[in-house]
Structure formats: structure tokens, C-alpha cells
C-alpha positions in Angstrom: 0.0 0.0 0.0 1.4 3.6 -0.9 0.6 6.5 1.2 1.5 9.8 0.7 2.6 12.0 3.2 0.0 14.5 3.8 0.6 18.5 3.2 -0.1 19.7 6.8 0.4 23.3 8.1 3.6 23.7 9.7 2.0 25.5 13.0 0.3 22.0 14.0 1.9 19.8 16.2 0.1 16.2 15.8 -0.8 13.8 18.2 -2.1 10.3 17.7 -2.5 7.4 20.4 -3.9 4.1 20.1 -7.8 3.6 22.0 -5.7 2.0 25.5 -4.3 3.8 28.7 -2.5 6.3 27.6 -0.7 9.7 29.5 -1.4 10.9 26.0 -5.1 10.7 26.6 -4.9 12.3 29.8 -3.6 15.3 28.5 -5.7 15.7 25.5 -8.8 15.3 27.8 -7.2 17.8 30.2 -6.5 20.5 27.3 -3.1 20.7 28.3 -0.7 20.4 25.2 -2.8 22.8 24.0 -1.9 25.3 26.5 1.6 24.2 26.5 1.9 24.4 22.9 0.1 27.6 22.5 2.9 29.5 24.2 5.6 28.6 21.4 3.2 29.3 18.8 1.7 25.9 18.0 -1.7 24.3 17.2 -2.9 21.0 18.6 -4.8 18.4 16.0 -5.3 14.8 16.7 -5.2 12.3 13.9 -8.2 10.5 15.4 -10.2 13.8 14.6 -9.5 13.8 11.0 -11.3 12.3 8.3 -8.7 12.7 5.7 -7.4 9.1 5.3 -3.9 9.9 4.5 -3.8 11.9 7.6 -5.4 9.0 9.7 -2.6 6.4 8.1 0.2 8.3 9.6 -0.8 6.1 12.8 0.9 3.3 11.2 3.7 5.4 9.1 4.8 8.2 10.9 6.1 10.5 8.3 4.3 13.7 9.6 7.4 15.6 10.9 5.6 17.3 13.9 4.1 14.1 14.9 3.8 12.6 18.3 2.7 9.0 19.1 1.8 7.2 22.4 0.7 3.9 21.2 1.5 0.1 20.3 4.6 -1.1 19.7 3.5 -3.8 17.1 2.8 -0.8 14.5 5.8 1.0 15.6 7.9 -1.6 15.0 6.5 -2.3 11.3 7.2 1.0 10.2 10.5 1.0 11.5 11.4 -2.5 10.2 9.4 -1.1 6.7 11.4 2.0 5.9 15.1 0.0 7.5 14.3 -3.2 4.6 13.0 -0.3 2.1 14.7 2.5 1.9 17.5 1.6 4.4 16.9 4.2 7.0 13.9 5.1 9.2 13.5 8.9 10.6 11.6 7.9 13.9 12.9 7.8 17.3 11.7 6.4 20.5 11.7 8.9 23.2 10.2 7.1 26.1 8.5 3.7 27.2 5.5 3.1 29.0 4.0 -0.5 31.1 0.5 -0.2 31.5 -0.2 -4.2 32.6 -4.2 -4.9 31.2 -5.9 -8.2 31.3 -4.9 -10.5 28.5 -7.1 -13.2 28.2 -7.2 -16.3 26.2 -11.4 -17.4 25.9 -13.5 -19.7 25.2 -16.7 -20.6 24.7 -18.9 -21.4 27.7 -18.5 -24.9 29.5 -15.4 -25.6 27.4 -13.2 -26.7 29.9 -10.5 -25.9 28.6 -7.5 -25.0 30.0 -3.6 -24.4 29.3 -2.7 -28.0 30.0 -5.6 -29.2 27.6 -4.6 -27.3 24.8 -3.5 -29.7 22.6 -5.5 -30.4 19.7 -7.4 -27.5 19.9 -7.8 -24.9 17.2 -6.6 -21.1 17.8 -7.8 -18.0 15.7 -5.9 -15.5 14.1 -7.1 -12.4 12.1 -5.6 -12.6 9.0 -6.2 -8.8 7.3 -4.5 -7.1 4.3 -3.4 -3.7 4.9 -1.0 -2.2 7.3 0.2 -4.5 10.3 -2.7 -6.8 11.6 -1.9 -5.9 15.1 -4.3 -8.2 16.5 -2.4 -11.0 14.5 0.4 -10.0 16.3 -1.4 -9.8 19.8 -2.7 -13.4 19.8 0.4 -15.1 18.1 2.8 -13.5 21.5 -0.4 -14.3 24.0 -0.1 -18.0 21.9 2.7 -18.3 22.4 3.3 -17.4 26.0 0.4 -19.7 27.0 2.2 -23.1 25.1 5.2 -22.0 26.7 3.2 -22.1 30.2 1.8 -25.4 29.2 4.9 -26.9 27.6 3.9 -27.1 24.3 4.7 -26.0 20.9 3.0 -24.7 17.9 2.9 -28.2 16.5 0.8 -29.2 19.1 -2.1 -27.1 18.5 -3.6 -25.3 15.0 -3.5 -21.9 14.1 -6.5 -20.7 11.9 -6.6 -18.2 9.7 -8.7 -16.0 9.8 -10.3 -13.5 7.0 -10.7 -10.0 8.4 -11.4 -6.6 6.9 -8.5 -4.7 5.5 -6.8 -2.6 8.0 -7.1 1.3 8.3 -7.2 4.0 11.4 -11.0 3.8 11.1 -12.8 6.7 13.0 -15.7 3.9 14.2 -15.0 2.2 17.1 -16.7 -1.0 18.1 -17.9 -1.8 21.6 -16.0 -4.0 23.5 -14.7 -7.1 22.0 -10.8 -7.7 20.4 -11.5 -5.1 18.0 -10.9 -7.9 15.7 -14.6 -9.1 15.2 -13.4 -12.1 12.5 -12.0 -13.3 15.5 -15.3 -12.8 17.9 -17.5 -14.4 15.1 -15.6 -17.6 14.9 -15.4 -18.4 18.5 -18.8 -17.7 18.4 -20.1 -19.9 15.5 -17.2 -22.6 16.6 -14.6 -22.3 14.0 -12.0 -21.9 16.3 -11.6 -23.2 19.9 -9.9 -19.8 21.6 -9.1 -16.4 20.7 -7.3 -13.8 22.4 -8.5 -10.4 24.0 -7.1 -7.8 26.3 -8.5 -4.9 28.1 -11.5 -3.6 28.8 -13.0 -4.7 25.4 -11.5 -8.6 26.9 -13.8 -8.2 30.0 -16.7 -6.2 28.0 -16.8 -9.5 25.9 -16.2 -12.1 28.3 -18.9 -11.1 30.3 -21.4 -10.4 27.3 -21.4 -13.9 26.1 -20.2 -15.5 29.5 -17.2 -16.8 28.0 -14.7 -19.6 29.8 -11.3 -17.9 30.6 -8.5 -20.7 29.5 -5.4 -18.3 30.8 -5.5 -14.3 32.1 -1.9 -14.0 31.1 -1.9 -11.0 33.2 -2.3 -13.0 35.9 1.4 -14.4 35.2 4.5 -13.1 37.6 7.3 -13.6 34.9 6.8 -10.1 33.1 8.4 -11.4 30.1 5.7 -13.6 29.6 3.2 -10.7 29.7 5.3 -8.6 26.9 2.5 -7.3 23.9 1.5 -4.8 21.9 1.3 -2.5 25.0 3.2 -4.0 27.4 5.8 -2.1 26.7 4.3 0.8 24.8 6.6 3.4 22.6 6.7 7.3 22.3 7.9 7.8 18.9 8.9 11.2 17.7 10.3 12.3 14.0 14.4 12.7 14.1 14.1 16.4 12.2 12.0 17.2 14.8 14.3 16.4 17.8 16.5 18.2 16.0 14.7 21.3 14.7 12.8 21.6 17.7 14.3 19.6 21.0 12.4 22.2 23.0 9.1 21.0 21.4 10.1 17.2 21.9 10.8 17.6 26.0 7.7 19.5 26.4 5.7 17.1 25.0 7.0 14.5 27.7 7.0 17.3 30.7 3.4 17.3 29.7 2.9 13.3 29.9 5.0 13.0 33.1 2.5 15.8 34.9 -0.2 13.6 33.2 1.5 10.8 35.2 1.5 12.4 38.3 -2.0 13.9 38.0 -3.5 10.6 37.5 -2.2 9.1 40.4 -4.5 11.3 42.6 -7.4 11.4 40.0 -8.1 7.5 39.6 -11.6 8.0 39.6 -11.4 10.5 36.6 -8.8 8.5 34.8 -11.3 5.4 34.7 -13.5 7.6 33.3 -10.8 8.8 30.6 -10.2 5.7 29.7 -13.5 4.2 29.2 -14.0 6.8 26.6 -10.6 6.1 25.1 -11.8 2.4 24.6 -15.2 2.8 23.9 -16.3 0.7 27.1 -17.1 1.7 30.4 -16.0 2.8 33.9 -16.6 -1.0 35.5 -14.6 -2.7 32.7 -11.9 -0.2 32.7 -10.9 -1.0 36.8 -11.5 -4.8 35.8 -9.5 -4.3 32.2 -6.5 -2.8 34.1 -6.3 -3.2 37.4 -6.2 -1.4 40.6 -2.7 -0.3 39.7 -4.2 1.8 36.5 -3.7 5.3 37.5 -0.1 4.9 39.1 0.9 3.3 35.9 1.4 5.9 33.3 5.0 6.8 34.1 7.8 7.4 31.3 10.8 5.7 31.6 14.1 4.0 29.9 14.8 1.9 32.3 16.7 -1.3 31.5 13.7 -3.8 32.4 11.6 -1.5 30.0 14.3 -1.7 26.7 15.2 -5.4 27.5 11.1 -6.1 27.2 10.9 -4.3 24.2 14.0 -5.7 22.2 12.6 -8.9 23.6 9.3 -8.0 21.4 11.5 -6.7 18.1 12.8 -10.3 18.4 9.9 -11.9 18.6 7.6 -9.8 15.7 10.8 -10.4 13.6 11.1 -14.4 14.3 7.2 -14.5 13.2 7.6 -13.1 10.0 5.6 -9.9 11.6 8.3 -7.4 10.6 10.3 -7.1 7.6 13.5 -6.3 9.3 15.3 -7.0 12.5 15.1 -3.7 14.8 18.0 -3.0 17.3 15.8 -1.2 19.8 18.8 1.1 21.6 19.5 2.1 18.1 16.3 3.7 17.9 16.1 5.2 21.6 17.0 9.3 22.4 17.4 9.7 25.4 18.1 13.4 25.8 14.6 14.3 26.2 13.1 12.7 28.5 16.6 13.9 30.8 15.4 17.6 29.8 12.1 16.6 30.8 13.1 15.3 34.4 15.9 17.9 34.9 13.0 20.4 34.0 9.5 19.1 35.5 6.4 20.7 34.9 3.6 20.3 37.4 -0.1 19.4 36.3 -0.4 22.6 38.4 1.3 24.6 36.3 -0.4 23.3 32.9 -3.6 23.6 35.1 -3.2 27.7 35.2 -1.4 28.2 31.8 
């Protein structure tokens, strides 16, 4: 698929995030980028507000030079690996991690029985979409895989069904609850497959609206390596002319997240509110979804844990055929602004009165 890169005006300063937890989404809710970025002369637009489809695409292909986004790594990582086997170079760079742990279930259909150790034999879905990255592909294969390892068992043990799904795009329609991968609902459903994977507040939205057997809440698991996804961790990717055009811009985008952090932690009530609207489900299933821990989680960081988990993911999109190229994750990590951030903290105070 070509896209072009959009002619945008070059007062806007862009911001997309993906419909999870996000410090991103407690900004935007809060009006504070806009503030922030009104006092260097800067617009705020969201992709997700836009209906131009070459716009919404730059989700998945980050060429927008003012572009910030707080989202997946499983997309992240496809650009990246995209432009390094295409053109030989990608102009992205990584600027912060985030862990938000969320529910991760494997489910089945009621009264199945089944469970990790009685996996074998059984038939597990996968979306199968044209497109950009099927990022819910990429989500069940690492929750697949994390649950055979569990149960000491290998792919060969167990079938992998594709699955036909709609062609992926940034579509401004959200669906209630579910994996956001309805080919994947529909066929545990009408029994084509045995298990699918969910996560999040959609996971407990559509466990509970069908009464769905959990086989595995791979949440549940203490090894953290085992938990490693699409947002676990989750990327703040920036474009290189603009760290180096604009530095300034780049560390006040992550003073603003890290006061985001810090208001959240005494506002859990409002950020489970936030994030319902962010997912498109509700109050209940966001506290189920993600856990008591949800509003101390949204912390930036590039800690050691954080890069080992996420090279661990490059490795493992890459060893699926997911990617196109392997992706040396300190390669593509600046650290310089998030320092300037934490040398130079602003308070949700601050932003509050701006």
C-alpha cells in the first residue's frame, strides 16, 4: 500500500494514540498540550479527529514531521522495520516507554473446559487482514505463544486458523468491547475456532457479554516477560528532524505526559472515566481491564527492564515473520529528552493555570 505523506500546516503539532491507557489521553482530555503548545506558537490536532485518510494512516507510518505518538509497539515496530528493509533508514525515534499491565485473556466458549494443559489439539484464531500491520495477528500469536510455553507445548501441538478480516485502516468507528478484531469474535462464536485472544477492557466487555470460559488471564502471570505485547511495553515515537529542529518542542511534549503521570495518580476516579472513553467501554470494565494499579501506571521511563522487554518483542515480531527487518531497539532510543524533561518538570499545576 502507498501513502502519501500529507501536506499539513507547519503551526500544527500532531498527536495520535492508540484507544488504550495512555498519558497521551490524559492530556488531550485535560487541554493541556494545547496550552503548553500555544505558548511557542503551535496548534494542537489529533489524527483521530480527522477524516482525511492519508492523515489517519500516519498512525501506522509516521512521516508527519511534527508528529507525536503514544501507542503500540507492534505498528511502531512495522514502520520501523518497513522504511530499514525499504529505503535503508527510518526517521523515527523512540523517546520514552510506557507499562501499562491490562488483562490478556485467552477465551473460550462457555462450558469448554478448557484450559492451558488441555490445549493440545485445539484450534486457535488469528485475524488474517491485508493492509498495514494486523496488530491483532500480532497480539494473539505472543499471548499463543506465551500460553504453550506455560503449558509446555509448541506450535505443532495445537492449529493456528486463519482468519479473513477486513482490511486494516485507522477507522474513526469504534466497536464496543470485543478484540476489536470481530473475525476473530465471530468464529469463536459460531465454533470455527476453539480460543481467541483479548485484552483490556473490550476482553472483560466481551467475556462477560457472552459468559465466556477464561482458559489463561496472562496477566495473571509473575514472569513479566511472559506478559510482553502490543502495550506491554508501549513506545513514544517522535520524528528525528523534529528532535533536531525543535528539542524544546520534543521535551515539552514528555513534561506534559509525566505531569499527566503524576495527576493521574491522585485522579483515579477520573482517569477510569478517561479511559472508558478512550476504549469505547465503560468505567466498570476499565478497573476490571487494568487493574487497581491503573492510575499509578502511566509513568515514562528507559529503564533497563523496559528496553530489555521491548528488544525482547522486536525479536519476537521479527522471528514470526511480523516485521520485515530485525530492529536494534537502543539504536532507535534518544534519550536526551526525556533527561530535559526530568531535569526540567512541569507540574499538572502549572499546565492547570497556563
Amino acid at each position: 500500500m502507498t501513502v502519501n505523506t500529507p501536506l499539513v500546516p507547519s503551526d500544527v503539532v500532531w498527536v495520535t494514540r492508540c484507544p488504550v491507557p495512555t498519558a497521551t489521553a490524559i492530556a488531550l482530555n485535560q487541554g493541556w498540550f494545547e496550552d503548553a503548545y500555544a505558548e511557542h506558537g503551535y496548534k494542537i490536532q489529533t489524527l483521530q479527529d480527522s477524516r482525511d485518510p492519508n492523515i489517519r494512516a500516519q498512525h501506522f507510518y509516521h512521516d508527519i514531521k511534527t508528529l507525536f505518538r503514544e501507542g503500540g509497539n507492534v505498528p511502531a515496530f512495522w514502520s520501523r522495520a518497513r522504511n530499514l528493509k525499504q529505503k535503508g533508514h527510518d526517521r523515527t525515534a523512540v523517546i520514552g516507554l510506557t507499562w501499562v499491565d491490562e488483562v490478556q485473556l485467552l477465551l473460550a466458549r462457555p462450558g469448554s473446559g478448557i484450559t492451558p494443559q488441555t490445549l493440545k489439539g485445539r484450534t486457535l484464531g488469528l485475524s488474517n487482514a491485508g493492509g498495514a500491520v494486523d496488530i491483532w495477528r500480532a497480539m494473539a500469536l505472543r499471548g499463543y505463544r506465551a500460553v504453550l510455553e506455560l503449558a509446555g507445548l509448541t506450535y505443532a501441538d495445537i492449529t493456528l486458523k486463519d482468519l479473513t478480516a477486513p482490511h486494516i485502516t485507522w477507522s474513526p468507528d469504534r466497536q464496543r468491547g470485543g478484540t476489536w478484531s470481530p473475525a476473530s469474535e465471530d468464529a469463536l462464536l459460531n465454533g470455527e475456532v476453539d480460543v481467541i485472544y483479548a485484552k483490556g477492557a473490550p476482553a472483560i466487555a466481551l467475556k462477560e457479554k457472552h459468559g465466556l470460559d477464561v482458559v489463561l488471564d496472562i496477566n495473571s502471570l509473575e514472569d513479566p516477560r511472559l506478559r510482553i505485547n502490543n502495550g506491554t511495553p508501549r513506545p513514544i515515537t517522535v520524528h528525528r528532524d523534529l528532535l533536531t529542529d525543535a528539542p524544546e518542542l520534543v521535551a515539552l511534549y514528555l513534561q506534559v505526559l509525566n505531569a499527566a503521570s503524576e495527576w493521574a495518580k491522585l485522579n483515579p476516579d477520573q482517569v477510569a472515566g478517561i479511559i472508558a472513553t478512550e476504549t469505547n467501554t465503560d468505567a466498570a470494565s476499565v478497573r476490571l481491564g487494568y487493574g487497581p494499579q491503573l492510575a499509578n501506571s502511566f509513568d515514562v521511563a528507559l529503564s533497563e527492564e523496559r528496553i530489555d522487554a521491548f528488544q525482547n518483542q522486536s525479536d519476537f515480531l521479527f522471528g514470526e515473520g511480523l516485521i520485515e527487518a530485525p530492529v536494534n531497539v537502543r539504536d532507535w532510543i534518544v534519550r536526551e529528552p526525556l533527561e530535559a524533561a526530568l531535569n526540567n518538570p512541569l507540574s499538572f499545576q502549572q499546565l492547570a493555570v497556563a
